[in-house]
C-alpha positions as CSV (number, residue, x, y, z in Angstrom):
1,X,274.7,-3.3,208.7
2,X,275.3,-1.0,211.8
3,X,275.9,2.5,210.9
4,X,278.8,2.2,213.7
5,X,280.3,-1.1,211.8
6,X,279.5,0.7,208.6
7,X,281.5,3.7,209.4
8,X,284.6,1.2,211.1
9,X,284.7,-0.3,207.5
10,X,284.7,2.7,206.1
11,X,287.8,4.5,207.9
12,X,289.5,1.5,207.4
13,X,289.6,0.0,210.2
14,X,289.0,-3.6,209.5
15,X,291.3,-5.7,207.7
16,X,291.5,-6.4,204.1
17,X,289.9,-10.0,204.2
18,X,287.4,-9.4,207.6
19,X,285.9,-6.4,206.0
20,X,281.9,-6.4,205.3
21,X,280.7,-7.8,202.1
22,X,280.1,-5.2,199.8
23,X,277.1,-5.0,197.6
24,X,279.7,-4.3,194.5
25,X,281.0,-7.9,195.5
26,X,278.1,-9.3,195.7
27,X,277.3,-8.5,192.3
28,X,280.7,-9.5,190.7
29,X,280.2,-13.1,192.4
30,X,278.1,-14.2,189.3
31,X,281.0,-12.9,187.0
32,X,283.6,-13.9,189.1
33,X,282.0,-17.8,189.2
34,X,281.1,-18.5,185.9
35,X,284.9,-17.3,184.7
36,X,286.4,-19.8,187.5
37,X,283.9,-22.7,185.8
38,X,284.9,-21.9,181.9
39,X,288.6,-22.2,182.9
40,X,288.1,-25.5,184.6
41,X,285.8,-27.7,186.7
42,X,285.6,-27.2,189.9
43,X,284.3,-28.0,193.1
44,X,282.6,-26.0,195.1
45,X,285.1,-26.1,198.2
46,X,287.8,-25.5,195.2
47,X,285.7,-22.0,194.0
48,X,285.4,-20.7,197.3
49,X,289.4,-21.1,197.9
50,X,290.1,-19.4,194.5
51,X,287.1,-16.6,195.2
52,X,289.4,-16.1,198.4
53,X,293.0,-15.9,196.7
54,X,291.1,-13.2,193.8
55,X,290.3,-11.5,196.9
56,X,286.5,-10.9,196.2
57,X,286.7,-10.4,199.8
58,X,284.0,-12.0,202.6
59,X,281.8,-14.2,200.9
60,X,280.2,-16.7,203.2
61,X,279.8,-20.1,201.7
62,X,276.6,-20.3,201.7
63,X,276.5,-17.7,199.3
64,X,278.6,-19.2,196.7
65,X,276.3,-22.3,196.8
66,X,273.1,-20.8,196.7
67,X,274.7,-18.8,193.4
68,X,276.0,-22.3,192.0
69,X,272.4,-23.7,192.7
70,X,270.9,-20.7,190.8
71,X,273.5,-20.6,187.9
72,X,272.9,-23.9,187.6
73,X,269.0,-24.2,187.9
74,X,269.0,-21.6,185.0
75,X,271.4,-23.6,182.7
76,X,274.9,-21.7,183.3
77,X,276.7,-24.2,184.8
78,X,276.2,-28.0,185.4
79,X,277.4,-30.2,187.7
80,X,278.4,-34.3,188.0
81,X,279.0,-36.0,191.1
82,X,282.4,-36.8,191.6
83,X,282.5,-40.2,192.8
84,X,286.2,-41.1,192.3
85,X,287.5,-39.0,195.5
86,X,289.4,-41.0,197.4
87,X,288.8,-38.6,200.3
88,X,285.5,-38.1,202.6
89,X,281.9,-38.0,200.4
90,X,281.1,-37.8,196.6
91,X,281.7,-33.9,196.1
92,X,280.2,-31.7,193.1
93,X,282.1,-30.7,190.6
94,X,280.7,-28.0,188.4
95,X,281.3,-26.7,184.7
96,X,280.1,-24.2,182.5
97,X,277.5,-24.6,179.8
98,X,277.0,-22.9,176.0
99,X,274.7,-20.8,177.7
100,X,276.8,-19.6,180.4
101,X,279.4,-18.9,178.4
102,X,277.0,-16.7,176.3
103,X,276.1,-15.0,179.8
104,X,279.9,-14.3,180.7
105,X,280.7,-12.7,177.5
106,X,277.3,-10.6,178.1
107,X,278.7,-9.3,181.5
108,X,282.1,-8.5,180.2
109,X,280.2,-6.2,177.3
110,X,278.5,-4.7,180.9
111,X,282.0,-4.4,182.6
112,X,283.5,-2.9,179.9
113,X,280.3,0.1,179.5
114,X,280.7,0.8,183.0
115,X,284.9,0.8,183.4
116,X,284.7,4.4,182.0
117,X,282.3,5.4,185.1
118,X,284.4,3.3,187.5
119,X,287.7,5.0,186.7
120,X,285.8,8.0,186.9
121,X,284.2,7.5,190.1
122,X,288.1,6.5,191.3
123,X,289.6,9.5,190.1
124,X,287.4,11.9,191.2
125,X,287.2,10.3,195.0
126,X,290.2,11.9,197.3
């Protein structure tokens, strides 16, 4: 990124949802995906539109699929074709795994080391 587009984000300038993806974001996708999964299947299309409503902010596509790919390829998540749609192509429809489930509790024992240093981190920026 631009130091000039860096700095626009950084006064504020861009809108909530149009603003550059943050590395912080990028890390919480994992997180963020796997918990969407354990509630309930989902396709792909479906994940990106509740990625959007958490407001995990701009996440291209092509991000969230390469991350299913790798959660799955790893043994996190699995998917089935869903062959049933009555609308356009077979779509993907993806679930979690004993083993991600084991991963999602391991990042919430992360989150919840590091929540002391985030509020900290808050409190002390002005």
């Amino acid at each position: 990124m631009s130091r000039r587009r860096r700095g626009r984000a950084m006064n504020g300038q861009h809108a909530e949802n149009h603003a550059p993806r943050s590395p912080l974001t990028t890390s919480l996708l994992e997180p963020a995906l796997l918990l969407l999964v354990r509630q309930k299947a989902r396709h792909g299309y479906t994940l990106l539109n509740e990625l959007e409503q958490q407001k995990m902010g701009n996440i291209h596509p092509s991000m969230v699929y390469r991350m299913l790919r790798d959660l799955e390829r790893i043994g996190w998540i699995r998917s089935t074709w869903d062959v049933d749609e009555t609308q356009g192509p077979p779509r993907r429809n993806y679930e979690i795994t004993p083993e991600g489930i084991q991963a999602l509790q391991n990042w919430k024992n992360q989150l919840e080391q590091h929540k002391d240093l985030v509020e900290q981190l808050l409190s002390g920026i002005n």
